[in-house]
Structures are given as structure tokens and as C-alpha cells.
MMTF fields as JSON, N, C-alpha, C and O atoms, coordinates in Angstrom:
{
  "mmtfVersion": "1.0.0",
  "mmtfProducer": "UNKNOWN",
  "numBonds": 431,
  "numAtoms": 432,
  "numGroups": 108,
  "numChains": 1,
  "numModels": 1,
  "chainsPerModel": [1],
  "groupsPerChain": [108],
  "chainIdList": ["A"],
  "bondAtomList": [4, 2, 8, 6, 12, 10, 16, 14, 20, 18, 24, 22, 28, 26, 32, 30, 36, 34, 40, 38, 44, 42, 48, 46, 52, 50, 56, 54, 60, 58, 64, 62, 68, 66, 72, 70, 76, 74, 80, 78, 84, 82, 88, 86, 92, 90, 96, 94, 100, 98, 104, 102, 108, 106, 112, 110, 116, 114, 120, 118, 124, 122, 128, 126, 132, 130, 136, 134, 140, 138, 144, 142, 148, 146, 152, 150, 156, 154, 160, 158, 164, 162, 168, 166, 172, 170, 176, 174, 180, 178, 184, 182, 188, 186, 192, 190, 196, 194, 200, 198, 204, 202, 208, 206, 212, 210, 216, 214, 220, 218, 224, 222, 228, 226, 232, 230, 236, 234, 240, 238, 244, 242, 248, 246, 252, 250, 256, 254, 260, 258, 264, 262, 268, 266, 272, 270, 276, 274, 280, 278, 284, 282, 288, 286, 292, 290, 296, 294, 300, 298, 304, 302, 308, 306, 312, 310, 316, 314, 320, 318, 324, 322, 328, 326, 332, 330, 336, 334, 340, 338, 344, 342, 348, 346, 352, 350, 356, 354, 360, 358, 364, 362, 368, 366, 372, 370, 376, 374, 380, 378, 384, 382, 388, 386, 392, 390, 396, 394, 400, 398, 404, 402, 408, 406, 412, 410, 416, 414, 420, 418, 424, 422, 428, 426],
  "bondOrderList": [1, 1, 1, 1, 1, 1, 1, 1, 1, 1, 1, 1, 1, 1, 1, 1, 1, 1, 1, 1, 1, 1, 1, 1, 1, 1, 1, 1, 1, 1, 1, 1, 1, 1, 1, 1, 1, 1, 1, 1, 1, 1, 1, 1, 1, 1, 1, 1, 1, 1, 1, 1, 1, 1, 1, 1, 1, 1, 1, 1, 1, 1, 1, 1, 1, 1, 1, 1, 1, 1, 1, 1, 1, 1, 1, 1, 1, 1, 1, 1, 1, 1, 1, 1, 1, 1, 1, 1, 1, 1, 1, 1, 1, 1, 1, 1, 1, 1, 1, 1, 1, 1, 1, 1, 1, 1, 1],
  "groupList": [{"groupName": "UNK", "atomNameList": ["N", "CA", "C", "O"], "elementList": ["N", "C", "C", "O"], "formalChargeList": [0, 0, 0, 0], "bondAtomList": [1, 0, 2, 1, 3, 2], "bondOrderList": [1, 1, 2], "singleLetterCode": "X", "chemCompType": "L-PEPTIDE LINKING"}],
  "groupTypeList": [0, 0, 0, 0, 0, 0, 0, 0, 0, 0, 0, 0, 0, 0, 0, 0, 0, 0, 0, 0, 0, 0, 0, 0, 0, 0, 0, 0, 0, 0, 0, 0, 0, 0, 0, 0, 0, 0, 0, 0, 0, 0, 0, 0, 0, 0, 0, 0, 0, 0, 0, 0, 0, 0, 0, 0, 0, 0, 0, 0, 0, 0, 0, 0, 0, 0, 0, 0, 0, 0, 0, 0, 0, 0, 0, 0, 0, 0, 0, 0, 0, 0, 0, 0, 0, 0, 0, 0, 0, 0, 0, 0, 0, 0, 0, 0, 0, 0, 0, 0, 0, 0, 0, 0, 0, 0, 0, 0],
  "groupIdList": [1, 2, 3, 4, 5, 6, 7, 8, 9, 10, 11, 12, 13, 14, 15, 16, 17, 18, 19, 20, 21, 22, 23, 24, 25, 26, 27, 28, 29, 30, 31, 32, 33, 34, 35, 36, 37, 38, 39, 40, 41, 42, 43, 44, 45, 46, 47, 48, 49, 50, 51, 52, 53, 54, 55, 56, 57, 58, 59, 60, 61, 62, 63, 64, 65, 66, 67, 68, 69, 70, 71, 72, 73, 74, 75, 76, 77, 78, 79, 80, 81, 82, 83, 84, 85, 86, 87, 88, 89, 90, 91, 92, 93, 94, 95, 96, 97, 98, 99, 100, 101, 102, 103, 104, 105, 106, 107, 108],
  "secStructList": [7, 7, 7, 7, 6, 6, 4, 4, 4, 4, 2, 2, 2, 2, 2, 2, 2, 6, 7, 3, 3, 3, 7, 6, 6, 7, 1, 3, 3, 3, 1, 7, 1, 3, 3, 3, 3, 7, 7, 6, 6, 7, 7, 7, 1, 7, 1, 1, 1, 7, 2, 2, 2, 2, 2, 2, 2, 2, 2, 3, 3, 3, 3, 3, 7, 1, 1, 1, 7, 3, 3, 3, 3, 3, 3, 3, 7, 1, 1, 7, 7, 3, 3, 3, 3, 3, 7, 1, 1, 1, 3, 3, 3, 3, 3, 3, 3, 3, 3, 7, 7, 2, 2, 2, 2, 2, 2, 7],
  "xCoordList": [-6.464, -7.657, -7.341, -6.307, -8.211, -8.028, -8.554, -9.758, -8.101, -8.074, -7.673, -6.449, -8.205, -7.56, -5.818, -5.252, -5.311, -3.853, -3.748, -2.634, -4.93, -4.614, -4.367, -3.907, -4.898, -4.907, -3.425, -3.187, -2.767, -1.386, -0.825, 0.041, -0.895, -0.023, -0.673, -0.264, -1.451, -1.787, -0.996, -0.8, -0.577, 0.234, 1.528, 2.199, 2.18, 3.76, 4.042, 5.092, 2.949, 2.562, 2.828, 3.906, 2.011, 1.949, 3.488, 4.23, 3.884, 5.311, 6.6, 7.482, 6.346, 6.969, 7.243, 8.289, 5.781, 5.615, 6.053, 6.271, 6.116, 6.611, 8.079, 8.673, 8.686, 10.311, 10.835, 10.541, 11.665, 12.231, 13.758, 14.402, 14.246, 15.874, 16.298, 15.473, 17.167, 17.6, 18.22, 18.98, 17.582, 18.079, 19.014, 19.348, 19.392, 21.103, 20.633, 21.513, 18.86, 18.423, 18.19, 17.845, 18.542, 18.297, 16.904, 16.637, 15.862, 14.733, 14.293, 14.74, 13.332, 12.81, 11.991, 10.946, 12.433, 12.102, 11.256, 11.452, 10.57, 10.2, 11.479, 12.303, 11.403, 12.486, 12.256, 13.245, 11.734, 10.806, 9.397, 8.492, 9.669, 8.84, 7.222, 6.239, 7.393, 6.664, 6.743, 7.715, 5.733, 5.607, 4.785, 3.735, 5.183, 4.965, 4.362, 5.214, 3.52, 2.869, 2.67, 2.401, 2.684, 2.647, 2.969, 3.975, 1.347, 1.086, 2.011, 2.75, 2.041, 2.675, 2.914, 3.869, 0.911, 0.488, 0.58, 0.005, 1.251, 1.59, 2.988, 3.788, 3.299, 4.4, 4.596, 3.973, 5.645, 6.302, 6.507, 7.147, 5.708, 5.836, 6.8, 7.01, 7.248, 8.262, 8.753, 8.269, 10.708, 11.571, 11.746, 12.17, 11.378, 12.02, 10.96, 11.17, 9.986, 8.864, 9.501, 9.442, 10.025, 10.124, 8.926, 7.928, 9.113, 8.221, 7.786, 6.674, 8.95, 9.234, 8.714, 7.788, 8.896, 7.984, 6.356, 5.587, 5.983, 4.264, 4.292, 3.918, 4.518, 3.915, 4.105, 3.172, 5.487, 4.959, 3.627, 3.015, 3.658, 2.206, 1.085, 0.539, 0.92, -0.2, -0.599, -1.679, 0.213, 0.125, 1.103, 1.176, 1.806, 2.402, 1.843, 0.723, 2.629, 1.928, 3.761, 4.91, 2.983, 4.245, 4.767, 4.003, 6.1, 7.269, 6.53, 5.863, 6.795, 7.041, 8.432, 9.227, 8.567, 9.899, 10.108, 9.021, 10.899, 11.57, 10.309, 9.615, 9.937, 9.369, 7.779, 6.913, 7.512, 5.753, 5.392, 4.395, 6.352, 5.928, 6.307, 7.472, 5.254, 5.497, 6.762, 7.201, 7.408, 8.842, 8.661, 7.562, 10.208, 9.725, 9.974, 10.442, 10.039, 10.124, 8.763, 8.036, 8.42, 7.628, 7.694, 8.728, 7.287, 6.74, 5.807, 4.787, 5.884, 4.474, 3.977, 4.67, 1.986, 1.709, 1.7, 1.822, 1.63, 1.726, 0.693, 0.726, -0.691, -2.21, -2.237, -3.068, -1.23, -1.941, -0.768, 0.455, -1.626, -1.668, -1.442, -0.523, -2.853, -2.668, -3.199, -4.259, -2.379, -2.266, -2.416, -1.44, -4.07, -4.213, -4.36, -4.206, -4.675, -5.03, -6.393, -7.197, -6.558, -7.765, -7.813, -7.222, -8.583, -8.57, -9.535, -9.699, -10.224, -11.359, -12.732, -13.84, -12.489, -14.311, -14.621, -15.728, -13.167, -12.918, -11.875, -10.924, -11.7, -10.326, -9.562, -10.023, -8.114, -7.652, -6.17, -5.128, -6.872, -5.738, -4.66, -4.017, -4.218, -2.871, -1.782, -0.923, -1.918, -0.609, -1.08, -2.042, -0.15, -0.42, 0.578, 1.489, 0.405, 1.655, 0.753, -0.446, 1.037, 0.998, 1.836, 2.449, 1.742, 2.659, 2.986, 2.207, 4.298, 4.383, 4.167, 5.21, 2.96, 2.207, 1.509, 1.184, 1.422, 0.778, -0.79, -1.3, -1.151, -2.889, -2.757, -3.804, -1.977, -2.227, -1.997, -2.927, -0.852, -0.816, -2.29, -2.974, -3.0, -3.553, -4.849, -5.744, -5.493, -6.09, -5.842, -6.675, -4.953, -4.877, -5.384, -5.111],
  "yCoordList": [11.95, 11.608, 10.603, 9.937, 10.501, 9.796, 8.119, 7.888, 7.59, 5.82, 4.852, 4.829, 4.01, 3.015, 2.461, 2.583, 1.771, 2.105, 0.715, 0.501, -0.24, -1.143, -0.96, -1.673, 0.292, 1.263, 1.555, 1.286, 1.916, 2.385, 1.528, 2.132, 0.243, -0.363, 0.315, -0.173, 1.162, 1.638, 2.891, 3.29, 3.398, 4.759, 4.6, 5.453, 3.165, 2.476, 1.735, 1.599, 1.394, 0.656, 1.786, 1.812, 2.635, 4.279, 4.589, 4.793, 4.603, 5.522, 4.36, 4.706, 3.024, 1.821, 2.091, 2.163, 2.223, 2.898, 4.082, 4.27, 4.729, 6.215, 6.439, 7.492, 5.135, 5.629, 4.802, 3.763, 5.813, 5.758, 5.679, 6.405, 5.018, 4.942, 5.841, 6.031, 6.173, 7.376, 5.915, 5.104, 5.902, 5.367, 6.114, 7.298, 4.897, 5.444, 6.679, 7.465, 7.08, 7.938, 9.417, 10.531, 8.901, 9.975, 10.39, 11.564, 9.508, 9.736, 8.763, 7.625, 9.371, 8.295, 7.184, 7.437, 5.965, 4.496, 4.173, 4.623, 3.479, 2.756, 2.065, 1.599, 2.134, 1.259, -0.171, -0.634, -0.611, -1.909, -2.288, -1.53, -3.514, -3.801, -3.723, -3.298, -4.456, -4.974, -4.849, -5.25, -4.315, -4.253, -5.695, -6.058, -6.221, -7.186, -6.926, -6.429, -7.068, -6.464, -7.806, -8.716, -8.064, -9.039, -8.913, -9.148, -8.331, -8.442, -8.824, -9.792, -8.038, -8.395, -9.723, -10.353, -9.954, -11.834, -12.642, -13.706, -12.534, -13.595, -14.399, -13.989, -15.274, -15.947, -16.664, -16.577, -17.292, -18.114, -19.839, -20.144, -20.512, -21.775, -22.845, -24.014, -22.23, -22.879, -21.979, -21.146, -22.32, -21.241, -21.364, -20.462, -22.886, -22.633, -22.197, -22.233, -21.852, -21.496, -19.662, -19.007, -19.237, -17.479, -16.652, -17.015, -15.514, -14.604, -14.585, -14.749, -14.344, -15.044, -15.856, -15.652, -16.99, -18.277, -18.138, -18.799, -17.438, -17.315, -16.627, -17.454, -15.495, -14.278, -15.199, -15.239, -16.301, -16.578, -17.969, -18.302, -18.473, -19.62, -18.639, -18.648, -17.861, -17.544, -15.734, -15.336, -15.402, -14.291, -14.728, -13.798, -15.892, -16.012, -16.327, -16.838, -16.044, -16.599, -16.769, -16.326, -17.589, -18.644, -17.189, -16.311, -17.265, -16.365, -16.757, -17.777, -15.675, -16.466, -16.142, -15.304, -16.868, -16.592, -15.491, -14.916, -14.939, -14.628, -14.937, -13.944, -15.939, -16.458, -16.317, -16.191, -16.363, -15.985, -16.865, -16.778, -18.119, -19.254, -19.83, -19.88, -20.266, -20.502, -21.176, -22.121, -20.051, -21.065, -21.336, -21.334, -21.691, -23.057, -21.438, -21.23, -20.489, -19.509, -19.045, -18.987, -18.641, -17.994, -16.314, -16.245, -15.299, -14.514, -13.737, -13.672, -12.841, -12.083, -11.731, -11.366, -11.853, -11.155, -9.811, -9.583, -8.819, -7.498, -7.224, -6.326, -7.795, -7.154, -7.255, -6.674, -8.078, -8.179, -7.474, -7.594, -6.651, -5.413, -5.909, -5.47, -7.143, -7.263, -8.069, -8.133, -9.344, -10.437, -10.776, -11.024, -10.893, -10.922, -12.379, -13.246, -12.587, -13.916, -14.009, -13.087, -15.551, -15.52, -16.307, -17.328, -16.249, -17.397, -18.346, -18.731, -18.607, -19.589, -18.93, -19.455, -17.832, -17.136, -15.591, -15.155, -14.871, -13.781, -13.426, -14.154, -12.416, -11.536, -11.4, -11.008, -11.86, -11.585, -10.261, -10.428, -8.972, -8.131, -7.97, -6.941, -8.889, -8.919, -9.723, -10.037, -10.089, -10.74, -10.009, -10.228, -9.291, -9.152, -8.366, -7.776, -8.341, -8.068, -6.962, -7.244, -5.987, -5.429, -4.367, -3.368, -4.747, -3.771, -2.069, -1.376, -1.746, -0.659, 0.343, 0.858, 0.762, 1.706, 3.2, 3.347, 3.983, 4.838, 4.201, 4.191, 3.719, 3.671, 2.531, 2.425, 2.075, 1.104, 2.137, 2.308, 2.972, 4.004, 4.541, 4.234, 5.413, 5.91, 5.159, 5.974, 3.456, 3.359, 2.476, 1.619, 2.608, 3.068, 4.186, 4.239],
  "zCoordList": [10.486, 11.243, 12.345, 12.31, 13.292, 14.322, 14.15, 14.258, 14.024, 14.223, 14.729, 14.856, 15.087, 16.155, 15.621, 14.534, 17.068, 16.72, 15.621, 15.144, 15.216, 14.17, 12.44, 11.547, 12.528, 11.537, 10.971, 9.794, 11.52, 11.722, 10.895, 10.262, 10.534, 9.047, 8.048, 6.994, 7.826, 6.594, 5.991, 4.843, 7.433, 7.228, 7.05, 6.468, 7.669, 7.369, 5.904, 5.276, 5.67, 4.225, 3.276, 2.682, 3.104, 2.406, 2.568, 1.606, 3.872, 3.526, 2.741, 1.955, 3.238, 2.584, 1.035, 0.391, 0.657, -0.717, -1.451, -2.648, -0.557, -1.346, -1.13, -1.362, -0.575, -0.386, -1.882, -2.473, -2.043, -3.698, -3.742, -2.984, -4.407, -4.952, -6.334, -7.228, -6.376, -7.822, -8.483, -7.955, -9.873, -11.091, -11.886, -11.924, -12.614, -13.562, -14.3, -14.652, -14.702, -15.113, -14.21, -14.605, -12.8, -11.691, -11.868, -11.611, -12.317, -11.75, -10.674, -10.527, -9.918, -8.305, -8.889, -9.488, -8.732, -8.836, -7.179, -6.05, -7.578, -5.635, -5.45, -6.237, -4.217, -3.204, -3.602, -4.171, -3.536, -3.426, -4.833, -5.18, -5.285, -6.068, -5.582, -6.187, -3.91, -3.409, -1.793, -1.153, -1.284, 0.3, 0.957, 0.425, 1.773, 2.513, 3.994, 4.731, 4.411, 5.929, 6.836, 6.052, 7.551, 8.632, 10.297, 10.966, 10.69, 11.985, 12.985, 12.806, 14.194, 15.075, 15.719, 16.173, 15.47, 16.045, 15.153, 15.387, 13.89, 13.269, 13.323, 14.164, 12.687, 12.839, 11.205, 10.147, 11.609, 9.848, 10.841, 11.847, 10.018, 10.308, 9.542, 9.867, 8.6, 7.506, 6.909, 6.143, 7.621, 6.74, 5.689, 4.966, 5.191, 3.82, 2.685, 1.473, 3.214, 1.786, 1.983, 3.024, 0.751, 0.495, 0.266, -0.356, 0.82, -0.015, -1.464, -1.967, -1.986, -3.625, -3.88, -4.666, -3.507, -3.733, -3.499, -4.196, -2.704, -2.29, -3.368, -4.199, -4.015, -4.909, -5.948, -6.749, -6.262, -7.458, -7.829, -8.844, -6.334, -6.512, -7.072, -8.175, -6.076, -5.935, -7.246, -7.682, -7.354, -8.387, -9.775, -10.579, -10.155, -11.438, -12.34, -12.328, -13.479, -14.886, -15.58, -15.591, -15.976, -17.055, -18.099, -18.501, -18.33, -19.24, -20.588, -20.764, -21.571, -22.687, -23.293, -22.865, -24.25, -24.744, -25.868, -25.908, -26.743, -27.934, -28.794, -29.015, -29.246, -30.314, -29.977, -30.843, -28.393, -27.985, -27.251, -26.534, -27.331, -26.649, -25.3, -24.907, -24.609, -22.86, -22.94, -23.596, -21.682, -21.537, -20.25, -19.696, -19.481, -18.011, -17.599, -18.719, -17.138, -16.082, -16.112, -17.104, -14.636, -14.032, -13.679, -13.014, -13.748, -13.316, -12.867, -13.553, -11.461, -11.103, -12.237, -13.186, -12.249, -13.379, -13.307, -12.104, -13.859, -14.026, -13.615, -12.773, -13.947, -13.219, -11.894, -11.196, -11.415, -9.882, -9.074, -9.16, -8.211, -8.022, -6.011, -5.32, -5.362, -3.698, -3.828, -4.45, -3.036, -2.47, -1.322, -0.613, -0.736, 0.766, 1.022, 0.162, 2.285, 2.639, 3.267, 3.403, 3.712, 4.478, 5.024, 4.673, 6.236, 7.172, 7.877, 9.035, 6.439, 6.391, 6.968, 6.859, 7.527, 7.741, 6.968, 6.651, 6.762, 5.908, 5.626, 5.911, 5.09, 4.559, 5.889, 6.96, 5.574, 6.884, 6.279, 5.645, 6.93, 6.601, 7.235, 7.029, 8.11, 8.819, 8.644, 9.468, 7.267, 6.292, 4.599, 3.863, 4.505, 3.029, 2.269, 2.849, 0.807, -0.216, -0.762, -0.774, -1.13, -2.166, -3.308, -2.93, -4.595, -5.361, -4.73, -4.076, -5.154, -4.739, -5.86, -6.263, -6.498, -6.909, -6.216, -5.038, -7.063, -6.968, -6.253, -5.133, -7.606, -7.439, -5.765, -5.126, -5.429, -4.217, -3.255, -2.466, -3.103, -2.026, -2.09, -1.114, -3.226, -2.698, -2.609, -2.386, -2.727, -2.087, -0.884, -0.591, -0.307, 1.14, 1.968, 3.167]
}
């Protein structure tokens, strides 16, 4: 369908997503855990904060260990699925993460 050309990260996002690597099982894995999108007009104001580091402020939950109990590591939680931002008046969709899933491709 026809849409304006801002549209167009949705269709690079989608294919981001559907590109796959062969596992030791030779079945198709995603490429990528995680797709990252960021506008042409944006910028990075501090090199040293990672991608890594944002997903885990803002989407982690504490490990547990062997035994059940919180240990010092962090990981993404498994429910969260897209990590947008905002820029104090709404959703701003021209920085954002999301898992590389099925159900996220297709609601794109």
C-alpha cells in the first residue's frame, strides 16, 4: 500500500526481523535478538551509555540463581516484547527497540 516515505522503517524493521542465521540444529534462528530503529534526526549524546545498558535499565529484571534466589545479574525480561520512548508530550516512534518476534513483525 501506498504511505508516506516515514512509514518506510516499518518495512526495514519487518525485514530486520525476518533475517535469520542457521543453528548447529540447521533450523532458522533470528539474526538478532533485538532490532533497534533510530531516525535519521536523531543523534547519541553519550558514547558511553550502550544499547545493552538502556534495555537492561529500562526492560530488566534481576537473575535468579540455581537455588531460586535473586542473584547480582541482570537480564531482559522475557515479557517485554517494545521499548519506545517519549518525549514529554507523546510516544515518540523515532527511537525504538523491539524483540525480534513473530507476533512484533506482524504487528507491524
Amino acid at each position: 500500500p501506498d504511505r508516506p516515505a516515514a512509514w518506510g522503517k516499518i518495512r526495514l524493521v519487518q525485514q530486520a526481523i525476518r533475517a535469520t542465521k542457521t543453528s548447529s540444529t540447521s533450523l532458522p534462528l533470528p539474526a538478532v535478538d533485538w532490532v533497534f530503529w533510530m531516525d535519521c534526526d536523531s543523534y547519541f549524546m553519550n558514547f558511553n551509555i550502550t544499547l545493552d545498558s538502556i534495555l537492561l535499565r529500562y526492560a530488566g529484571t534481576q537473575s535468579l540463581d540455581g537455588t531460586g534466589s535473586s542473584s547480582d545479574t541482570y537480564e531482559v525480561d522475557p515479557s517485554v516484547r517494545l521499548l519506545v520512548t517519549e518525549d514529554g508530550s507523546m510516544l515518540n516512534t523515532g527511537v525504538f527497540f523491539t524483540r525480534a518476534t513473530r507476533t512484533n513483525w506482524e504487528m507491524l
